[in-house]
C-alpha positions in Angstrom: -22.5 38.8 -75.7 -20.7 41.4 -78.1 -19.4 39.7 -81.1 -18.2 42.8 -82.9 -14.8 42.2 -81.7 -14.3 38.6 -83.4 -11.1 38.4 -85.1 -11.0 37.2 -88.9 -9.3 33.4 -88.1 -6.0 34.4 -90.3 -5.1 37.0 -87.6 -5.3 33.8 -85.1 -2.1 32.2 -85.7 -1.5 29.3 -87.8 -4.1 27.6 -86.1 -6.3 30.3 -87.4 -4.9 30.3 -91.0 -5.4 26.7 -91.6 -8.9 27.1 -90.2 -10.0 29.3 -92.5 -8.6 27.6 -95.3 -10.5 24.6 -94.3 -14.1 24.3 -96.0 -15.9 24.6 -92.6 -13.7 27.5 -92.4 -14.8 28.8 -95.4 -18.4 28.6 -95.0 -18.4 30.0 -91.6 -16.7 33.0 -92.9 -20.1 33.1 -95.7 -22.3 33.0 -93.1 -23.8 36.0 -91.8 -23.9 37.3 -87.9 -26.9 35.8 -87.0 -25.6 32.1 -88.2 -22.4 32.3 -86.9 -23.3 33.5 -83.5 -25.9 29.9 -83.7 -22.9 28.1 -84.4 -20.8 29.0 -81.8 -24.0 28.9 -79.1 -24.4 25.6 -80.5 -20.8 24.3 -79.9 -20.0 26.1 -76.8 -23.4 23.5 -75.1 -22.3 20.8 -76.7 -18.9 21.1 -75.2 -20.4 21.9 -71.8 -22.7 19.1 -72.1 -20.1 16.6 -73.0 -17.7 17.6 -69.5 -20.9 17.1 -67.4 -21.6 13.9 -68.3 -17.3 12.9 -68.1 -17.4 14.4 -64.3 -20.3 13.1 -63.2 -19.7 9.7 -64.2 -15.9 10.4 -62.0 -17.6 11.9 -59.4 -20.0 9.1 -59.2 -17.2 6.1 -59.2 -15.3 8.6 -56.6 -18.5 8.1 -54.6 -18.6 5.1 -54.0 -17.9 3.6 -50.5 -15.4 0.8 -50.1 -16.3 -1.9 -47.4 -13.3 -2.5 -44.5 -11.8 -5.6 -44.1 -12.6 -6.7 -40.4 -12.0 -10.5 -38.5 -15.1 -11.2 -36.4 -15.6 -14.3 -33.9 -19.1 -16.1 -33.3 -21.1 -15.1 -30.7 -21.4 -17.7 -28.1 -23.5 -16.9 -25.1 -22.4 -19.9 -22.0 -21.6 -19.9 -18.4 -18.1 -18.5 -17.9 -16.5 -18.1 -14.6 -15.0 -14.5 -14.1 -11.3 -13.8 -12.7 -10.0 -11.1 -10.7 -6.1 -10.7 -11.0 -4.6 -9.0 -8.2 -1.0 -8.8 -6.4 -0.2 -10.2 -2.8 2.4 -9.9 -0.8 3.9 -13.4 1.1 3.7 -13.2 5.0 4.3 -15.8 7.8 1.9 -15.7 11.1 4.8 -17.9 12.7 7.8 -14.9 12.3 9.8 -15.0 15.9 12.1 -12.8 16.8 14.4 -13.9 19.7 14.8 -10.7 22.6 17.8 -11.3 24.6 16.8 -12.2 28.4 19.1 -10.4 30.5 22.0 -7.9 29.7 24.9 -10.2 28.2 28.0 -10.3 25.4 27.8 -12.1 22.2 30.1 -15.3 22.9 29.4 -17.2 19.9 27.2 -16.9 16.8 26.4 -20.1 14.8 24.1 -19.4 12.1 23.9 -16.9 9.2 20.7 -14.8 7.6 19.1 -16.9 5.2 20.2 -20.4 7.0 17.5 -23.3 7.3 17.6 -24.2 11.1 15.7 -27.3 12.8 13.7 -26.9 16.5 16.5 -27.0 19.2 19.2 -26.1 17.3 21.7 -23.8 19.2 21.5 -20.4 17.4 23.4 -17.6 19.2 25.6 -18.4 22.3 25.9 -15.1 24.9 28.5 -14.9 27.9 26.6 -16.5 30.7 29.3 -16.0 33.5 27.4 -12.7 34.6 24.2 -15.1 34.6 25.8 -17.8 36.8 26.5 -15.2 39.1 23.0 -14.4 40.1 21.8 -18.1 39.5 24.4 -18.4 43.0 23.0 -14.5 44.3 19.7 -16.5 44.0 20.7 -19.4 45.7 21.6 -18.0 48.5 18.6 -16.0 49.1 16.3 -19.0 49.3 18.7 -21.2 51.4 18.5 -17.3 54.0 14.8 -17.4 53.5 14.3 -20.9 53.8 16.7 -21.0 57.3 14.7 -18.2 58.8 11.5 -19.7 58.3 12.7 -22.7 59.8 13.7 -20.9 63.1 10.4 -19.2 62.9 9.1 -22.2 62.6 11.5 -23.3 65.3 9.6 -20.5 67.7 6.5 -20.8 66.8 6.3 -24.2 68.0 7.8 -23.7 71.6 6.1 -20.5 72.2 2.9 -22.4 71.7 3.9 -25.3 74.0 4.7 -22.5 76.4 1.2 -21.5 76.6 -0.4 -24.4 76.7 1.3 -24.9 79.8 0.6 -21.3 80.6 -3.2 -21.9 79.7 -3.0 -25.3 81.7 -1.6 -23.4 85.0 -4.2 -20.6 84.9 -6.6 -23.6 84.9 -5.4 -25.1 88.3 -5.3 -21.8 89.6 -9.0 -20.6 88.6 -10.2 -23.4 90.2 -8.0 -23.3 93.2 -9.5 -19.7 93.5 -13.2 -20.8 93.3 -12.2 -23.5 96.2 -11.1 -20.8 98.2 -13.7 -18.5 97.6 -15.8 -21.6 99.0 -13.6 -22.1 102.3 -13.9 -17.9 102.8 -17.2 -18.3 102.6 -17.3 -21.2 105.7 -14.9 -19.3 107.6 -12.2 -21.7 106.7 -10.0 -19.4 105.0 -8.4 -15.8 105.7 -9.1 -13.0 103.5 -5.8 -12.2 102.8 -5.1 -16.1 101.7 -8.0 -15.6 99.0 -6.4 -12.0 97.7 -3.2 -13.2 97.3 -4.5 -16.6 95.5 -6.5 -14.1 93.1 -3.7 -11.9 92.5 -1.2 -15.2 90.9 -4.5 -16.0 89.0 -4.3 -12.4 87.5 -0.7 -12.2 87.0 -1.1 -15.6 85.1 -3.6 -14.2 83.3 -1.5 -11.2 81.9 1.1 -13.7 81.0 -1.1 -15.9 78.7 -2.8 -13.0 77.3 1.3 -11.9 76.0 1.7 -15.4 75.2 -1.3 -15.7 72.6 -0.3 -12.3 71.4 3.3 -13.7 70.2 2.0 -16.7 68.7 -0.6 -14.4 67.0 2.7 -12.2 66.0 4.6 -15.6 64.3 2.0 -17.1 62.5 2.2 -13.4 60.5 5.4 -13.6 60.4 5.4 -17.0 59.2 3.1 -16.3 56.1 5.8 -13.9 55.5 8.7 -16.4 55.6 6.5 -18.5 53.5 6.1 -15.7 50.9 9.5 -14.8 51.4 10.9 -18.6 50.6 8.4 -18.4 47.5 9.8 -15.4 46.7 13.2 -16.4 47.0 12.6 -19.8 44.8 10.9 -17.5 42.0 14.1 -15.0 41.8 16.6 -18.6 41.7 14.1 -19.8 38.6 14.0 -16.8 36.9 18.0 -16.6 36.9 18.1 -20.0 35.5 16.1 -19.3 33.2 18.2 -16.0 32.2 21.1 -18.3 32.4 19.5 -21.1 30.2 18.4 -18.5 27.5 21.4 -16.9 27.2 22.1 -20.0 24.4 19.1 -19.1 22.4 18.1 -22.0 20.1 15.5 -22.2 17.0 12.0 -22.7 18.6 10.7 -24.8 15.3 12.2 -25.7 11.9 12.6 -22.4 10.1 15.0 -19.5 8.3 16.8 -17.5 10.2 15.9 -13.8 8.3 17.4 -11.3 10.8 20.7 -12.0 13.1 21.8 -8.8 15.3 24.9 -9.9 16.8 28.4 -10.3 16.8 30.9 -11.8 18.9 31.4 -9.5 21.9 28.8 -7.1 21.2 26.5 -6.1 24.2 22.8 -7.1 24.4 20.7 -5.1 26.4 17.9 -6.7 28.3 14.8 -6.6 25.3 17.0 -6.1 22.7 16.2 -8.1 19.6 19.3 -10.7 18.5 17.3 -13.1 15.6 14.2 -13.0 14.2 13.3 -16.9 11.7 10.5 -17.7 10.7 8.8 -21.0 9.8 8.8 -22.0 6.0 5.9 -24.1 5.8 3.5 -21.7 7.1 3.7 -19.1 4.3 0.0 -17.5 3.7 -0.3 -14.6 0.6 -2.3 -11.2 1.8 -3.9 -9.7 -1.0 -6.2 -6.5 -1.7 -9.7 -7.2 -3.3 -12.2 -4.7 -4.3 -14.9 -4.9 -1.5 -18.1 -6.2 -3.6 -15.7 -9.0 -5.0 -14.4 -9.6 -1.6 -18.1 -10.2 -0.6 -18.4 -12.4 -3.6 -15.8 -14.7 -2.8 -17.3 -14.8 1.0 -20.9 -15.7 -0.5 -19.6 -18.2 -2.7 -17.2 -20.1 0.6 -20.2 -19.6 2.5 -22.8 -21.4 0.0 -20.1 -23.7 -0.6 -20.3 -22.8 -4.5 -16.8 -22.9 -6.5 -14.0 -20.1 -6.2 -10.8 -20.7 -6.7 -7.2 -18.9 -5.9 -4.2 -19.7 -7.8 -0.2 -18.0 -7.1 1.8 -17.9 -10.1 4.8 -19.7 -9.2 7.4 -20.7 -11.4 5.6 -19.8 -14.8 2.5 -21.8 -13.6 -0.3 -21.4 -11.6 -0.4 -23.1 -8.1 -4.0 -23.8 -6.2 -4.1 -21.8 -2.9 -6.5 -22.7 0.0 -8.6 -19.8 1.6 -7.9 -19.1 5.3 -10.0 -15.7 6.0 -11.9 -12.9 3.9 -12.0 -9.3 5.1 -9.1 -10.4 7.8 -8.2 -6.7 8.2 -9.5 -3.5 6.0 -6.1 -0.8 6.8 -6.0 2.4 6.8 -6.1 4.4 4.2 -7.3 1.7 1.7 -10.7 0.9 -0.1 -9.8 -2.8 -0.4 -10.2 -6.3 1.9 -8.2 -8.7 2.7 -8.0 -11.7 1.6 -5.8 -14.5 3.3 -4.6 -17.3 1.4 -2.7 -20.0 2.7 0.3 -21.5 -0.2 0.7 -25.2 -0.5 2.8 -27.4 1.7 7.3 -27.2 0.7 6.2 -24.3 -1.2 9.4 -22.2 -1.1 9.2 -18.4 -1.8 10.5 -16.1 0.4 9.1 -13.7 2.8 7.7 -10.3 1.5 7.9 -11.5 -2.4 5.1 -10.4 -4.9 2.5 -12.8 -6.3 0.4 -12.5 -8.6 -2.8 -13.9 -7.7 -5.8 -15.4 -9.6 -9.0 -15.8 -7.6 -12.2 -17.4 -9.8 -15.6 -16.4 -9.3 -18.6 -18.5 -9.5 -19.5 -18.9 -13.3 -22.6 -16.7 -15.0 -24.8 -17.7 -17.2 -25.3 -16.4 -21.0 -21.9 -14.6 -20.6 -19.6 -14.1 -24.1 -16.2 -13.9 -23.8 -14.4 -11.4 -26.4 -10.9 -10.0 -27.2 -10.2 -6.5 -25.1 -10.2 -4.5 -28.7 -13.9 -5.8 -29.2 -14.8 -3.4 -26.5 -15.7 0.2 -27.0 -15.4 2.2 -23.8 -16.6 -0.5 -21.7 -20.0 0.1 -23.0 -20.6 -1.2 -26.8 -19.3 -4.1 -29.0 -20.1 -4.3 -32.7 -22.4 -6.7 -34.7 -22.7 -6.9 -38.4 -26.1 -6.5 -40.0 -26.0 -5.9 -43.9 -22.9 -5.5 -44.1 -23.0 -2.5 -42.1 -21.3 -2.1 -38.2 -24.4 -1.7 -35.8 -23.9 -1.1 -32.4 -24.5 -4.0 -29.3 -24.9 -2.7 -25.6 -23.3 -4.4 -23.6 -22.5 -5.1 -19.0 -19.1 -5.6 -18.4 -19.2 -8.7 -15.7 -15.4 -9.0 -15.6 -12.2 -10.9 -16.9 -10.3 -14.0 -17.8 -7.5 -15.7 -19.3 -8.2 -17.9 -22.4 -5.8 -21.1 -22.6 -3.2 -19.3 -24.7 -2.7 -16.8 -21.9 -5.1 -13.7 -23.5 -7.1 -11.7 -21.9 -10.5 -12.0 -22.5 -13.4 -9.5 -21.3 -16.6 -11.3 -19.9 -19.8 -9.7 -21.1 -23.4 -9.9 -21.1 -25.1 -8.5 -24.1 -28.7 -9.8 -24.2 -29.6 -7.7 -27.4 -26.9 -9.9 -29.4 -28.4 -13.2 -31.1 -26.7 -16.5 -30.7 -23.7 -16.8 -33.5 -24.2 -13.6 -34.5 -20.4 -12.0 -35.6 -18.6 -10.1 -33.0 -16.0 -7.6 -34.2 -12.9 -8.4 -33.1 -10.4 -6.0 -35.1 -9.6 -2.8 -33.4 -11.1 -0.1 -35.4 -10.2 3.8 -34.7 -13.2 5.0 -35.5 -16.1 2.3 -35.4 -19.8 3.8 -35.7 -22.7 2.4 -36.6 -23.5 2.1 -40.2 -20.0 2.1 -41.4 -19.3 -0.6 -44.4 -17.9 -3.6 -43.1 -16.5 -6.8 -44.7 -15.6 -9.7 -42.6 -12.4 -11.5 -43.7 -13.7 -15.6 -44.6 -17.1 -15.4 -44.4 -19.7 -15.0 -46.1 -23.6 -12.9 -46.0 -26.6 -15.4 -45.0 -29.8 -14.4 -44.2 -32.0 -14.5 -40.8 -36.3 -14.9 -40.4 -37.1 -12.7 -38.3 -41.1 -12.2 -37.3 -41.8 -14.3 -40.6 -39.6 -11.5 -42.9 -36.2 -12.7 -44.2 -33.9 -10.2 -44.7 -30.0 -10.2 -45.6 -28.4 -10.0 -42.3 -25.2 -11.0 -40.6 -22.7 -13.4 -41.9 -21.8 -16.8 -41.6 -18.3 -17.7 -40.5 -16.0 -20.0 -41.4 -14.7 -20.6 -37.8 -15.6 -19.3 -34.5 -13.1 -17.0 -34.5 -11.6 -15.3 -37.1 -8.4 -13.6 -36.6 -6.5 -10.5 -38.1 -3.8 -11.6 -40.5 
């Protein structure tokens, strides 16, 4: 350090002037180099000296870590029944639609979409004039059929009298040949006697043979009369029943969704004219993960409890199980589940429920806020007064009695009563300072040691304020 260059203090201001007036002033301007560079060393590390131990002691308060104020509940390990909240769509099994029977004009239409109808009432009236026509078309047909199968009848009946008469006089002539024969053979009789006798037992022959043919030929054609006179009735039902269809009336107490037809509109034969459907057979169809599908079927199977519940009205309504895995559709991962709504429940067709099926409860389950968990995976403790990490298996759901969801978990690794985090923190890690709101450090035994750990809380679950 070069102190040739040092100023005399006058030449440093006022400042300076008074300085060197002063008697320290004065007797650093009597000392020689040697001293005065000392005394300067000297002051410049006491100076320093001084600002080290100023900063550190700043530095060190600056250092210091503040805790975070966090709620926490009590751990409670207990059997807890997991839910599974899905949405269903309402369906009826019992959904008619109406086809119109024959080819016919709307007449008269007595009900409206939406309308509650009872079993016989007369829906939709269509022009039967066209219908009466064929009922008489049909009429006539049988009354034909009928009349020729009585004359065939008729026939048959005198053709077979005629040969048995026939058959009877080719008896008395057979024999009267073999009596001839007999006399021819005596000498009694002429040949040409016995030749013609033979030749009106031939010729009677011939004509019973023709004879049996015919009545052969009419009981044919009387199972064809018979078929026909069947055939005939058949057609003459059918057309009264066309004609009694044509006023189409509500096959069992129901809603009438669907009406396509108005006064004098045509109906083709097929065509739909109103589809109801009956209100006390609603069943919900909803979508369930496969494994939990299989659940719920173990559990009805082993009798154990599950239960499925329709939110109706703001509250939740019991539902009986019909089927599980009724139908897996295309293009989905999920099963069915069939679930059949109370009796007079009224909801209408297609609407969305949601749907709450219960699962058999678990054992040693807890049952935390959704911001305790960290990526499904971890929950937070507290062990001197420090976050530490908790693995944890996700088992599934619920809904606590204020309407929160609650996550169902099973964390072996975390003690009974030991705090559970329930603030949401951004960026929880283990190790990071912690200080539950109302409660207060206690200490646990473990393997005969007894160290500070965990707290004791004044409730089972403390909230955020």
């Amino acid at each position: 350090m070069n102190f040739s260059n040092l100023k005399p203090l006058r030449q440093l201001g006022p400042l300076g002037r008074r300085l060197g007036r002063s008697s320290p002033g004065q007797n650093f301007r009597g000392m020689p180099m040697w001293g005065k560079i000392v005394s300067l060393l000297v002051g410049f590390f006491v100076i320093m000296f001084t600002l080290a131990a100023t900063g550190g002691a700043q530095g060190e308060g600056e250092a210091e870590i503040q805790a975070i104020p966090v709620s926490a509940m009590s751990a409670e390990h207990s059997p807890l029944a997991p839910e599974v909240t899905v949405y269903g769509r309402v369906e009826n099994p019992n959904t008619t639609t109406i086809e119109a029977s024959t080819l016919a004009y709307v007449q008269e239409v007595f009900v409206r979409e939406g309308q509650s109808v009872e079993a016989g009432d007369l829906l939709v009236q269509l022009d039967p004039r066209d219908a009466r026509l064929l009922v008489r078309r049909a009429e006539a047909t049988l009354n034909e059929a009928q009349s020729s199968l009585a004359r065939l009848n008729a026939q048959q009946i005198a053709d077979r009298r005629n040969f048995d008469a026939q058959k009877e006089l080719y008896e008395i002539t057979r024999r009267k040949e073999q009596r001839y024969e007999t006399l021819y053979g005596n000498g009694q009789m002429s040949l040409s006697a016995l030749e013609d006798l033979k030749q009106q037992r031939l010729q009677q022959e011939i004509t019973l043979n023709q004879q049996e043919l015919v009545i052969s030929t009419q009981e044919a054609a009387m199972v064809s009369a018979v078929a026909g006179v069947e055939n005939a009735a058949a057609n003459l039902e059918q057309a009264e029943l066309n004609l009694e269809r044509l006023a189409i009336v509500a096959p069992f107490d129901g809603k009438v969704t669907q009406v396509n037809a108005a006064i004098g509109r045509r109906v083709a034969t097929g065509q739909p004219v109103i589809t109801l459907f009956d209100e006390d057979n609603h069943q919900v169809r909803v979508s369930l993960p496969a494994d939990t599908a299989q659940e719920v079927a173990g559990a009805l199977s082993a009798q154990q409890y599950v239960k499925a519940e329709a939110l109706l009205g703001g509250n939740w309504v019991e539902m009986q199980f019909l089927e599980v895995g009724a139908e897996v559709r295309s293009g989905r991962a999920g099963t069915d589940l069939l679930l059949a709504l109370p009796e007079n429940s009224k909801v209408a067709l297609g609407r969305a429920l949601e749907v709450r099926v219960t699962l058999p409860a678990q054992n040693n389950l807890l049952a935390v806020p959704v911001q305790s968990v960290y990526g499904d995976q971890i929950i937070y403790t507290v062990e001197n007064e420090v976050l530490k990490a908790v693995q944890i298996d996700r088992i599934g759901s619920r809904e606590d009695d204020e309407g929160n969801m609650q996550i169902l978990i099973s964390a072996i690794d975390l003690p009974q009563g030991a705090p559970i985090i329930t603030s949401s923190l951004s960026r929880a890690s283990s190790g990071t300072k912690v200080a539950i709101i109302g409660a207060e450090v206690v200490t646990a035994e473990h393997d005969g040691d007894t160290t500070t750990e965990g707290v004791a809380l004044n409730a089972a679950v403390v909230t955020e304020g």
